[in-house]
BATORTI-201850 format. One record per residue (C-alpha): residue in one letter; x, y, z. Coordinates in steps of 0.2 Angstrom, whole numbers, plus 5000, padded with zeros to 4 digits. Each point is the difference from the previous one (the first is absolute). Example, Ala and Ser with C-alpha at 12.3 -4.5 7.8 and 13.67 -1.06 7.14 Angstrom:
# residues 2
A506249785039
S500650174997
This chain:
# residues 532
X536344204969
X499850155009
X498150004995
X499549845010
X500650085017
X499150164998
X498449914996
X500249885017
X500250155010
X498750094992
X498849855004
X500550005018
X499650165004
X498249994993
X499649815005
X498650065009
X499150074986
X500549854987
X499349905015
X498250115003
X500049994980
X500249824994
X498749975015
X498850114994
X500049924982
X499849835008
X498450055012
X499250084984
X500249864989
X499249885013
X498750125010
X499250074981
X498749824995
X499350055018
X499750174995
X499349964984
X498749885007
X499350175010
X499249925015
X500950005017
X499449925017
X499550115015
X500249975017
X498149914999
X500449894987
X498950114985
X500450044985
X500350184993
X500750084986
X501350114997
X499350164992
X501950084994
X500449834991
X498649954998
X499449954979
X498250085001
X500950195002
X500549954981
X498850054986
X500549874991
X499849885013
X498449915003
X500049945016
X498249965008
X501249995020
X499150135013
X501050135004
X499650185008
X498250065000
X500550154997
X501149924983
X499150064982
X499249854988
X499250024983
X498249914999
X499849914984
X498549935005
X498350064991
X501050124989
X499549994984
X501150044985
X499150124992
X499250165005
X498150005004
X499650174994
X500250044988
X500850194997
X498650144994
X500250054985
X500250214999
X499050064988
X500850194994
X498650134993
X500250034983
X500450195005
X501250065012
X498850155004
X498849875007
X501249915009
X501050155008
X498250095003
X500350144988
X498250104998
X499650104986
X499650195005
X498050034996
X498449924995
X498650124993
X498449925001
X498450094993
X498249985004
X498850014982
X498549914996
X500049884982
X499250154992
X501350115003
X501649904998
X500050004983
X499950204999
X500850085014
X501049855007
X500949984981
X500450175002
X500549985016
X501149864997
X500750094985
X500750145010
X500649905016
X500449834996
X501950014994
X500450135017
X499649885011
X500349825006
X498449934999
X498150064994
X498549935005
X498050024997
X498649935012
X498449984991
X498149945002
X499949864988
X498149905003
X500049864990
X501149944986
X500250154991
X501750014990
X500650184999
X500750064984
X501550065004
X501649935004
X501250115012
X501749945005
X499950045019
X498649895002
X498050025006
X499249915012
X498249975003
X499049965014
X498449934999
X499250065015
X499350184994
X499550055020
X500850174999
X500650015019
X501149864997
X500850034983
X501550115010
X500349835011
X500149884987
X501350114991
X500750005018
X499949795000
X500849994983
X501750125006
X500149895013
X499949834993
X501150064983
X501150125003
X500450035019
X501549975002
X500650054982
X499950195001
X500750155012
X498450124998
X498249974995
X499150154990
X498249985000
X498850124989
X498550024989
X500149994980
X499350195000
X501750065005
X501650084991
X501749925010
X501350084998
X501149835001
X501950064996
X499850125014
X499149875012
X501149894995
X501750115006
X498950035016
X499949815006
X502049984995
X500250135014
X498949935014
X500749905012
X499149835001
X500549965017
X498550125007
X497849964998
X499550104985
X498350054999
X500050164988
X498950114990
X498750154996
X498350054994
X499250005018
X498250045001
X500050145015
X501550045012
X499249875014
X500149844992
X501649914998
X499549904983
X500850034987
X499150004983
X500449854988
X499850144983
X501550095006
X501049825002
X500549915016
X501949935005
X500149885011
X501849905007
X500149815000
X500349995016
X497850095000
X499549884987
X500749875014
X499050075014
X498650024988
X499949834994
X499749925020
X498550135001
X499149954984
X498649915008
X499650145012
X500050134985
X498749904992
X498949985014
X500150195003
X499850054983
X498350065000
X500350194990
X499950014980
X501450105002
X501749934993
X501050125012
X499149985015
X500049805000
X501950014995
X500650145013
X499049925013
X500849824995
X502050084999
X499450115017
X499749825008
X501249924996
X501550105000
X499250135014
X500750144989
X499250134990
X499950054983
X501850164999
X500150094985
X502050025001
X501249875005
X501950025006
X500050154991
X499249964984
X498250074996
X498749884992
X498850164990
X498549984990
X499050144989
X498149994997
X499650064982
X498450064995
X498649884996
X499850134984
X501950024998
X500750004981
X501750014999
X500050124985
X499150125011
X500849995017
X501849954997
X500650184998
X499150035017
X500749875007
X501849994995
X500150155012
X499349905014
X501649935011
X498849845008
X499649974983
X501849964995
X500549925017
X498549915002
X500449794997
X498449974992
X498750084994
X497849955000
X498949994995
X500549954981
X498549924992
X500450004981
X501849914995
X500450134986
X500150155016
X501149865009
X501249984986
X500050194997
X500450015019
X501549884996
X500450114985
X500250185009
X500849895015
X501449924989
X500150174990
X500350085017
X501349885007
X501149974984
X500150215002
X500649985019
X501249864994
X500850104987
X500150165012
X501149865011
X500849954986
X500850164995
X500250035018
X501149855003
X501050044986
X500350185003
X500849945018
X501049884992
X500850114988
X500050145016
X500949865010
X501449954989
X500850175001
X500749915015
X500449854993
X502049964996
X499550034980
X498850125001
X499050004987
X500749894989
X499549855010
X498150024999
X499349904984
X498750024989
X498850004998
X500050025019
X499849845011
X500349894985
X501749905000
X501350064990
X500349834991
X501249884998
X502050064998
X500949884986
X501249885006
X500849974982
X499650054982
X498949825000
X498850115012
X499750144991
X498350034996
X499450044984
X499150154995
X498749984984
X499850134987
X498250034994
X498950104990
X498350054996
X499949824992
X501449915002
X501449935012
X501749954995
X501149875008
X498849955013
X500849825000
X501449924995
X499249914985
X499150144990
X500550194996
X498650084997
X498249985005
X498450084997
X499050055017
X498449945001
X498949925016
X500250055017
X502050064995
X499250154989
X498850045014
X501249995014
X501150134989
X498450124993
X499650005019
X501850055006
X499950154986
X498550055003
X500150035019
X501850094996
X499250114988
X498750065013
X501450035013
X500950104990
X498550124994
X499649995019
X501950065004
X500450134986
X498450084993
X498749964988
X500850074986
X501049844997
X499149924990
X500649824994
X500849924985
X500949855002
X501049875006
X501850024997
X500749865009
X499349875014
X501149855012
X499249905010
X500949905014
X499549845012
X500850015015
X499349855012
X500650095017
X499050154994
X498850004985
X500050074984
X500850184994
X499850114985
X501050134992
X499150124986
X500650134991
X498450084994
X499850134987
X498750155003
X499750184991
X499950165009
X498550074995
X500550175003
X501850004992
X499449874986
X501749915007
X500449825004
X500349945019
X501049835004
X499449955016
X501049845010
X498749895012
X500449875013
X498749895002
X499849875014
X498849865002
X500449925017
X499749815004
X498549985014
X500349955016
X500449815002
X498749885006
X500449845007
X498449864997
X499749915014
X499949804996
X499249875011
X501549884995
X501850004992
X499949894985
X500650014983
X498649934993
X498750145003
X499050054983
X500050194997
X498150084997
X500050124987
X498450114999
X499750134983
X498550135002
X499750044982
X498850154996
X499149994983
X501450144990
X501249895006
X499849834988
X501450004989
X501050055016
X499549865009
X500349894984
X501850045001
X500049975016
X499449824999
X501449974986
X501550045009
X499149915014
X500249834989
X501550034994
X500850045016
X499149915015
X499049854992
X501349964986
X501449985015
X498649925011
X499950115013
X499049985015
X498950154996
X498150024997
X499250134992
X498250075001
X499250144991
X498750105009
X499050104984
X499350155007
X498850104990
């Protein structure tokens, strides 16, 4: 009862806004079909739209009314649905080198003639080839000779003999082939020694951001050619330059003279003369004797300091001196390279008195890793117990085997270079007698060890002396094999140089090569290449 009267006073105090409110409602409900229709009447009778309510500001809507100029409308009109061009297909080199504009580091390429390709260009090859990126030889060939060799860096021939124009075409060929493949261009005669390792070690240290025009042999102190015996090196970035100014170079090529055309053509071109050093490195030649004899002359000349530091050495008519060159040269670097080695490890072991353990932390043999640590008893590595002619427990499936194949030479090997180590270390008055015991292990993070207890008689006390070697033949350095694609379908080439004393090892060979690769059907291919 008392609820009605609060309610009836509550209503009178807010009439007002029940009034404002219930008319509101009723002016909605009848004013909202005129808004919906969207077109009003002005003061001149026209029609307009209202642009807040209107339909066409809905992207739903599709209302053709005209509204603002200014309002935003799709086109359908002459659209078509599909795409008229088609996307262009990318097409990706089939290495990343050539897509990324990787370069190799140097090009040799060498001036002969067809008669002399076969002589001093083999034995030119022979020595070079495997040191640098790329060999090349630029012959005379009239006619449709075939030339009876076959070289893996490749000849090319050029059937105009003019002689003032050969040095150009070699020129033309770069340029056309190989411009922009390589860092450095080495150009030379066949009747030239290279040293290539060292040339080689030079150009990794030469910036290729600077014009390269490099080398030695000049004729007199006044001209500024440089002599195509003693090698020339020229930059890319001069082959470039080089390549624009071909046309003149031939037109002004009237000496018989390779140097002369060729300097004059770089000179030209790059308006920079032949320098015999660059950014710090000196490009030396030597010029031999045309009577020189290397049984003669090389005691002379291993005194000679431009001898030893000179890059390449000429005139070297016959190929049996340019082997013997490379022979004394590779004598004399494996020398240095052993000096370094001991010096290295003589600094190591010096350094590791400062080392938290001393000592014991260097392994050995020095630089090798120290091999894997067992994580369980599952991890262990075996050792194998052998003699002079048998092994025992070398698997899990036999106890005792007799050592024959590459196993018995591996192990005479072994024995034979400790026996000469030890005479070496203690005296040639130990004179050996046999092989107490041998173990062998195979540790994949390392290579192979060897423990021997040799037996070997004093000569001068008529005694016996137990000796304990360590032996270690450590695994070579890793070489990742660059492949064009990543598939697991790619056949694996297997190529077997067999030399005539080696038949029945070669026989073997080709057995477990059945049983193992062509009885599982392997993706392998085998060739045999007989030398006699």
């Amino acid at each position: 009862m008392k609820t009605f009267p609060f309610i009836s006073t509550l209503c009178r105090q807010n009439k007002y806004f029940l009034i404002g409110l219930c008319l509101g409602f009723f002016f909605s409900f009848i004013l909202s079909p005129i808004f919906e229709n969207g077109c009003l009447v002005n003061e001149n009778g026209e029609g307009y739209t209202n642009d807040h309510l209107s339909r066409s500001r809905s992207l739903s809507s599709d209302s053709n009314l005209l509204g603002d100029e200014y309002e935003p409308r799709i086109n359908f009109a002459g659209k078509p649905n599909k795409a008229r061009k088609t996307p262009a297909l990318l097409n990706r080199p089939r290495y990343y080198s050539t897509e990324l504009g990787i370069r190799e580091k140097l090009f040799v390429g060498v001036l002969s003639s067809q008669y002399d390709v076969s002589t001093r260009g083999a034995a030119l090859n022979k020595t070079i080839a495997h040191l640098v990126d790329k060999v090349m030889f630029f012959i005379d060939a009239p006619g449709h000779q075939k030339l009876n060799i076959s070289m893996p860096g490749g000849i090319v021939g050029f059937t105009d003999t003019r002689r003032t124009l050969k040095v150009f075409h070699m020129l033309k060929y770069i340029t056309d082939n190989f411009l922009d493949e390589f860092d450095f261009y080495f150009l030379v005669k066949d009747a030239t020694y290279i040293k290539a390792r060292e040339l080689y070690e030079m150009v990794q240290g030469i910036s290729v951001s600077e014009d390269v025009h490099a080398g030695s042999g000049r004729r007199d102190e006044h001209t500024s050619f440089c002599s195509l015996d003693a090698g020339l090196l020229l930059s890319s970035s001069v082959m470039h330059k080089v390549m624009l100014s071909l046309d003149w170079c031939v037109k002004n090529a009237f000496s018989d003279s390779y140097d002369d055309n060729l300097g004059r053509c770089i000179l030209h071109a790059t308006d920079m003369s032949c320098q015999e050093s660059v950014q710090g490195y000196a490009l030396t030649s030597y010029s031999l004797d045309r009577s020189f004899n290397m049984e003669e002359d090389i005691e002379r000349l291993t005194k000679d300091y431009k001898f030893h530091s000179a890059l390449t050495l000429y005139p070297v008519q016959e190929p049996n001196v340019l082997f013997q060159l490379h022979a004394y040269f590779c004598k004399v670097g494996l020398v240095h390279n052993k000096q370094d080695i001991t010096s290295l490890r003589n600094s190591l072991v010096n350094m590791s008195e400062m080392t938290p353990g001393r000592r014991s932390g260097v392994t050995w043999p020095i630089g090798i890793p120290s091999g894997t640590v067992p994580i369980n008893r599952f991890d262990v590595l075996r050792w194998d117990y052998f003699t002079d002619t048998e092994v025992y427990l070398n698997s899990d499936f036999s106890n005792v085997k007799k050592l024959d194949g590459a196993d018995k030479k591996d192990i005479q090997y072994v024995v034979n270079a400790s026996i000469k180590q030890v005479e070496a270390g203690w005296g040639e008055h130990l004179q050996y007698h046999h092989l107490i015991n041998g173990y062998r292990r195979f540790d994949p993070s390392r290579g192979m060890d060897y423990r021997l207890d040799l037996a070997f008689r004093d000569t001068r006390t008529g005694q016996e002396v137990h000796k304990r070697v360590e032996v270690c033949k450590p695994l070579g350095r890793v070489e990742v094999v660059p492949m064009p694609y990543v598939t697991e379908n790619v056949r694996v080439n297997l190529i077997l140089q067999v030399e005539a004393e080696s038949k029945l090892e070669a026989m073997k060979f080709m057995e477990n090569y059945a049983r193992i690769c062509m009885e599982k059907r392997d993706k392998t291919f085998l060739m045999l290449v007989h030398t006699c």
